[in-house]
N, C-alpha and C positions, 0 to 999 in steps of 0.2 A: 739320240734315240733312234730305234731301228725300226721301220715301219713295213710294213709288206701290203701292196698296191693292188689288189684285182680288180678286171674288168671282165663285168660277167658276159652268160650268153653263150660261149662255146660249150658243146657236148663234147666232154671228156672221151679218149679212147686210145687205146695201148695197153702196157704193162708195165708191170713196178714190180722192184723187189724187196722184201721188206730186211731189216737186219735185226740181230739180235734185243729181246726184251728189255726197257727199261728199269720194268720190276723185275727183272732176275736178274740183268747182271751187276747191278747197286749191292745185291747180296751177298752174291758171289766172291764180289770185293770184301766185304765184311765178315766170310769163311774165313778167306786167306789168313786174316788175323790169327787163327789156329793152329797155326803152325810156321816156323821159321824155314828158310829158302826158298827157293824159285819157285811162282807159280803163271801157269800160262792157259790166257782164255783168250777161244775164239768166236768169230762171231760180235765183236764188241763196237756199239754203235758209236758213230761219232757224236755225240749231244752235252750241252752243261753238265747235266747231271753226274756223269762219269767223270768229268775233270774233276769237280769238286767232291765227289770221294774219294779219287786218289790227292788231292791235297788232305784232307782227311786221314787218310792212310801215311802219308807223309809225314805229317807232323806227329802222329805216331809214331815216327820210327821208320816208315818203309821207303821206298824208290820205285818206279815205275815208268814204263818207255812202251810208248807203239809203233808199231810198226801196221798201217794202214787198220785192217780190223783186228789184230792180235795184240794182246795185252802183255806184258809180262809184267810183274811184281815182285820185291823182293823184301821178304821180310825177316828182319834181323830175331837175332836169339833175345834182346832186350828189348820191350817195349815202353814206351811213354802211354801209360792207361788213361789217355782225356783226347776228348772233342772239344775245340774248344767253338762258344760261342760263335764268333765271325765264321763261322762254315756252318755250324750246326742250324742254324738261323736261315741259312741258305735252303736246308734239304730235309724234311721231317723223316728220311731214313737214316741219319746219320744215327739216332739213336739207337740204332741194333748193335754198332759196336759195345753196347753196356753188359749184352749179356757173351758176346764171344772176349772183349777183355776180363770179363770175371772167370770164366773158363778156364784162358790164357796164361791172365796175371794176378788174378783173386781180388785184382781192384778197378776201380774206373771211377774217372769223374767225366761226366757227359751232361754241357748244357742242356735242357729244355729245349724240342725239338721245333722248327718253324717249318719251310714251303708255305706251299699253297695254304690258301688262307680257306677253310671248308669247313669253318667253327668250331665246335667244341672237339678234339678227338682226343681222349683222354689216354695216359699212357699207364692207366692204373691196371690193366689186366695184365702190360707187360712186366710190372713191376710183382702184383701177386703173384705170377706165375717162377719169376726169377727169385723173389722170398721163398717160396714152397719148398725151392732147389737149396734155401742154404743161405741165398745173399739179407744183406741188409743194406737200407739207404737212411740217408740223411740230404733232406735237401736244405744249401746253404748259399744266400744272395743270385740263386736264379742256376746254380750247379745241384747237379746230383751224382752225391757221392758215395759212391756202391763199396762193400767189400764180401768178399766171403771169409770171414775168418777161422772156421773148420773144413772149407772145400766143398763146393755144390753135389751134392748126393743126391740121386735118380728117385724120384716119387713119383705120386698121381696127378697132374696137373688138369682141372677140369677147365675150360673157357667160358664165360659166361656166352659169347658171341664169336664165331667162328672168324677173330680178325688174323688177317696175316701177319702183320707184326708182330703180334704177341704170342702167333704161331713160331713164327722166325727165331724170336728173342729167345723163347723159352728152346727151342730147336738147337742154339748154339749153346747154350748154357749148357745142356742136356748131354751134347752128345760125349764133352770130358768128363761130364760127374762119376762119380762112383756109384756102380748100380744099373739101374734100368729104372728110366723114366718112360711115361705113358702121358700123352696127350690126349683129353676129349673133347670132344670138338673143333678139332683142328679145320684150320683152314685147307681146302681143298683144290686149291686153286693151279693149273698149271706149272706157275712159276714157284710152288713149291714141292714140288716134283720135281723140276729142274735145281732147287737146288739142293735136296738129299740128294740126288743123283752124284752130284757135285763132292758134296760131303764124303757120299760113299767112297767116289773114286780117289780121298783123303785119306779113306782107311774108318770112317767110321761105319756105326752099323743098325742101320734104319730100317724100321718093319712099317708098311700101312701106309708109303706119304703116297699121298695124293689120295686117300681116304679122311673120314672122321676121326680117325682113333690113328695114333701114330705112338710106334713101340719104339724106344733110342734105349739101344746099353750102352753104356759108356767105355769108352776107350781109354788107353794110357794117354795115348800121344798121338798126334798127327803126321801125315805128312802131305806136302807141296801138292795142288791138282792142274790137271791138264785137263780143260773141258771146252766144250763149245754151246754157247749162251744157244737158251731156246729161242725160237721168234719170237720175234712182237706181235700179239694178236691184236692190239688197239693201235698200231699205226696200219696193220691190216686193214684192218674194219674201217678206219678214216680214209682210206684211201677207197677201198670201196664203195663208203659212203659220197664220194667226191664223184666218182662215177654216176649213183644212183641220183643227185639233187641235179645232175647237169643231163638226166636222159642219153647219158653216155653206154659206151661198153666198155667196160676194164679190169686187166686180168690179174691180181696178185698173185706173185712169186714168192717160191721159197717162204712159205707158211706152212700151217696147221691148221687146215679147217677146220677138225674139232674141236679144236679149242674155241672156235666161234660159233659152236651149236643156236645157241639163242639167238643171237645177233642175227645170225643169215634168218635164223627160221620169222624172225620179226620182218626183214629186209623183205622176205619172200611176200610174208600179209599185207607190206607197202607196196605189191605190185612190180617187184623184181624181180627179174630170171635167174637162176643161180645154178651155174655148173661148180661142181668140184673133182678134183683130183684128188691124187697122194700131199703133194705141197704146193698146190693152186687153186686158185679161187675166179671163177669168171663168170661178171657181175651185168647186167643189162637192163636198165634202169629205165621207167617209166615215163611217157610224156610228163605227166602228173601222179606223184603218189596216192597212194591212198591212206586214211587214219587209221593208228594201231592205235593199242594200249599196250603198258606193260609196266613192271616194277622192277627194280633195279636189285639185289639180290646176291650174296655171296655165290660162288662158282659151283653150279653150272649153271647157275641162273645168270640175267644180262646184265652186263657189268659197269658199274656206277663211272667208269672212265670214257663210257662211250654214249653215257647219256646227254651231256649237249652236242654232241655232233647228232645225232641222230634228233633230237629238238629241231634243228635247222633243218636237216630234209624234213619232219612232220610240219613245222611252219607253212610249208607251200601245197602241204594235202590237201586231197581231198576230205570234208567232214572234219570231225574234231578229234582229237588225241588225247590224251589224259595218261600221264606218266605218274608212276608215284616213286620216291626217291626215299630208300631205306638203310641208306650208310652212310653219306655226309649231308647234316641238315641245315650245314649253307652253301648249297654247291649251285647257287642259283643265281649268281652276280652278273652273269650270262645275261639273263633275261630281260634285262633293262637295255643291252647293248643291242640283243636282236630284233629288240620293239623297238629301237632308232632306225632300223632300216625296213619298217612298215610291218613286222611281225603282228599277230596277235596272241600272246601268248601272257597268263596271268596265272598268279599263285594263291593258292588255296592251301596254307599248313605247307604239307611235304608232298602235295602233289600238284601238278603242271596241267593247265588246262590249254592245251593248243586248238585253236580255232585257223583251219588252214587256210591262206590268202591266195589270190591266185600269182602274186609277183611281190619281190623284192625291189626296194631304191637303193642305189648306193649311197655311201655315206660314213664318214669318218666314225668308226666304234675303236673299243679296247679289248686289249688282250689281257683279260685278269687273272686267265691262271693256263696249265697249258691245254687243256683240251680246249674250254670255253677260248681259245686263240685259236685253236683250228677250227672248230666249229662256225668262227667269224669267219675264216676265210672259205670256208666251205658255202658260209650264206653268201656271201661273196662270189664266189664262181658260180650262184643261179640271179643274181640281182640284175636289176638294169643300171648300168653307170658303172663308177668308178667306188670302191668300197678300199678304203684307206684302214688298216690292220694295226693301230697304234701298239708300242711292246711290244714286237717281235721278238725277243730275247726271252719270253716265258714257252714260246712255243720250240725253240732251240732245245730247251730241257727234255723232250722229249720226243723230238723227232728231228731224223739227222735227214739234211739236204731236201726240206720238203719243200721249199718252192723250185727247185731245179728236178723236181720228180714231177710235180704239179705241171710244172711245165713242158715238159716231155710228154706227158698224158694231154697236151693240148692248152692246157690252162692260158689265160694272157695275164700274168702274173706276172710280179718284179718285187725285190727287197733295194730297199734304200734309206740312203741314213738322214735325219732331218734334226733340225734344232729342237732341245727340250720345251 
C-alpha cells in the first residue's frame, strides 16, 4: 500500500505548473472511438485514470504509445462494442463509450459504471437522452446492452439537471446521427468546450457548447483529431489551496483563471491575495483564514471537486463555515478522516457545518477517493506532527507528480510503500 507522509508547518512558496484536465482528456479518449486512424493529444497528464482508459480503448480494438505528454492512439476500421467490467469498475467514465460505440458501431455492451464511491449517480438521463436519439437498452447480469437498430437520428434532447455525462453521452451519440440534435440544458462546464472543440477539429459541427443550449448536425463520417487537452482547473485550485492553508505564496502556471472564477473569488472572502494573468495565478495566503460560505453548483458556480480541499483550509478559520453540497450526496467520507486530526466539522443533510479550530494534530487518515486524498494532504501541510496519507493510489488518478511538486513548493512531504 502506498502511503504519502507529511510534516506540517512550512509555508509553501514557488511555482507549479499545472497539466492538462482529467475531465477532458478521459473524453477525448472516448471521441477518438469516432473515427478510425491516428489520433494525437497533447497536453496529456501522467495519472491512473488515463492508462485505464487506454486499456479501455484497447480492448476495444485500439493501441496506443506516449511519448512524455503526447498521446497517440490508433484506432482500427473494426471495433469490439463493450467495456468490460474489470475496467469499467475502475472508472465511472468509462461509460460514455455507450454513446460514441452506438454512433460508431450501432451497438455496445458497457458494464455499470463504478469510481469513486459519491452514492447514488444515476446513469438514467444518459440513457433517456441516448433513447431519444434512437437507441435501446437491455440490461442483462450487471451489462448493458445498447443497440440502435434504425441509426440514431438528431432530436430535442431536454436535461433534467445540467450533468456532464449525460451532456457528453448524448454529445457523442449526436454528432453521427442523422439530422440536428439540440441539447437543453447542457452542461456548461469548461471541459465541454474543450471537447466540441476537439470534436470539431474531427470534422464535426457544433453550435452553443459551452452554453445551455448546444445545436449538433450530424455528420457522415469522422475523421482522426490533433488537439491539445485544456488545463486542469482543480489541480490548479489544490495547489493554490496548498499555498493558501500553509500562509504561503504560490504561483500557478499554465492555467485558466477563469475557469476558476468562483473558487478564487471565495479564496479572496478567506483572506487571500490573488494576482492573475493570462495563464497564471498568484496566491498569498493568510496567517489565518477567515469563514466563507458557499454551495457547490454546476459551472460557473464552485465546483463539487474542489470542495473538500477547500473544507480543510475553512477547518483552521476563523468563525464558522457552512457549505452546502448539491451534486453528489455522499461526497462526505472526508469528514470523519479530517475530525481525526482535530477538525471540527459535522453534517447536517447536505450541508457542512465547519466551526474553525486554531491548529491541526497529525495523525494516520485515508484517502477515500481522490480529492478527499488531497485535501488529507493539504490538512496535512498546516497540522502539527506527522500526518500519514493512507491510499495514495486514489490520488494518482488525478494528479500527476503531486508530492514532487508539493515539494518543490516547500512542502516536507515523502511517498512510501508500507505493508497492507
Amino acid at each position: 500500500m502506498e502511503q504519502i507522509v507529511v510534516t506540517g508547518g512550512r509555508a509553501l512558496g514557488g511555482s507549479v505548473q499545472v497539466c492538462g484536465a482529467k475531465n477532458a482528456v478521459l473524453k477525448h479518449l472516448v471521441a477518438m472511438l469516432l473515427a478510425p486512424g491516428e489520433h494525437r493529444l497533447d497536453n496529456v497528464p501522467g495519472i491512473a485514470d488515463v492508462d485505464i482508459m487506454c486499456r479501455v480503448l484497447e480492448h476495444i480494438g485500439a493501441s496506443a504509445r506516449r511519448d512524455g505528454s503526447r498521446l497517440t492512439v490508433h484506432i482500427p476500421d473494426d471495433l469490439r462494442p463493450e467495456a468490460p467490467i474489470e475496467l469499467v469498475r475502475k472508472m465511472r467514465a468509462s461509460i460514455l463509450v455507450l454513446g460514441a460505440l452506438l454512433a460508431r458501431a450501432g451497438e455496445a455492451r458497457v458494464a455499470l459504471p463504478g469510481g469513486d464511491d459519491f452514492g447514488s449517480r444515476p446513469i438514467d438521463m444518459h440513457l433517456d437522452g441516448l433513447e431519444a436519439l434512437g437507441a435501446t437498452f437491455e440490461l442483462r447480469h450487471g451489462v448493458l446492452h445498447a443497440a440502435a437498430p434504425g441509426g440514431l437520428r438528431g432530436t430535442e434532447v431536454t436535461l433534467e439537471f445540467p450533468s456532464v455525462g449525460a451532456t457528453e453521452n448524448v454529445l457523442f451519440g449526436a454528432v453521427m446521427a442523422q439530422g440536428t440534435t439540440v441539447i437543453s440544458n447542457a452542461a456548461r462546464e469548461p471541459e465541454i468546450a474543450d471537447l466540441a472543440a476537439a470534436l470539431s477539429s474531427m470534422g464535426a459541427r457544433i453550435d452553443g457548447a459551452g452554453t445551455s443550449t448546444m445545436q449538433i448536425h450530424g455528420v457522415g463520417e469522422m475523421a482522426p483529431m490533433d488537439h491539445r487537452v485544456v488545463p486542469d482547473r482543480l489541480e490548479a485550485g489544490t495547489y493554490l489551496i496548498a499555498g493558501a492553508i500553509t500562509g504561503g505564496e504560490v504561483t500557478v502556471e499554465r492555467c485558466v483563471p477563469s475557469h476558476l472564477r468562483m473558487e478564487l473569488r471565495k479564496l479572496e472572502e478567506a483572506g487571500c491575495e490573488i494576482e492573475t494573468g493570462d495563464d497564471w495565478v498568484r496566491l498569498a495566503g493568510p496567517e489565518r483564514p477567515q469563514a466563507v460560505g458557499f454551495s457547490t453548483l454546476p459551472y460557473p458556480g464552485f465546483h463539487t471537486d474542489m470542495h473538500p480541499q477547500m473544507v480543510a483550509l475553512l477547518s483552521v478559520a476563523e468563525g464558522t463555515s457552512v457549505i452546502t453540497e448539491n451534486i453528489y450526496e455522499a461526497r462526505f467520507r472526508y469528514v470523519g478522516e479530517l475530525n481525526r486530526l482535530g477538525a471540527d466539522v459535522t453534517l447536517e443533510g447536505q450541508h457542512v457545518l465547519i466551526r474553525g479550530v486554531e491548529a491541526l494534530s497529525g495523525c494516520p487518515v485515508d484517502a477515500c477517493d481522490i480529492r478527499a486524498g488531497a485535501a488529507m494532504v493539504l490538512a496535512g501541510l498546516r497540522a502539527e506532527g506527522y500526518t500519514e496519507v493512507a491510499n495514495a493510489n486514489h490520488i494518482d488518478r488525478g494528479y500527476q507528480r503531486f508530492v514532487p511538486n508539493l515539494e518543490a513548493l516547500g512542502a516536507d512531504i515523502r511517498r512510501e510503500t508500507v505493508e497492507a
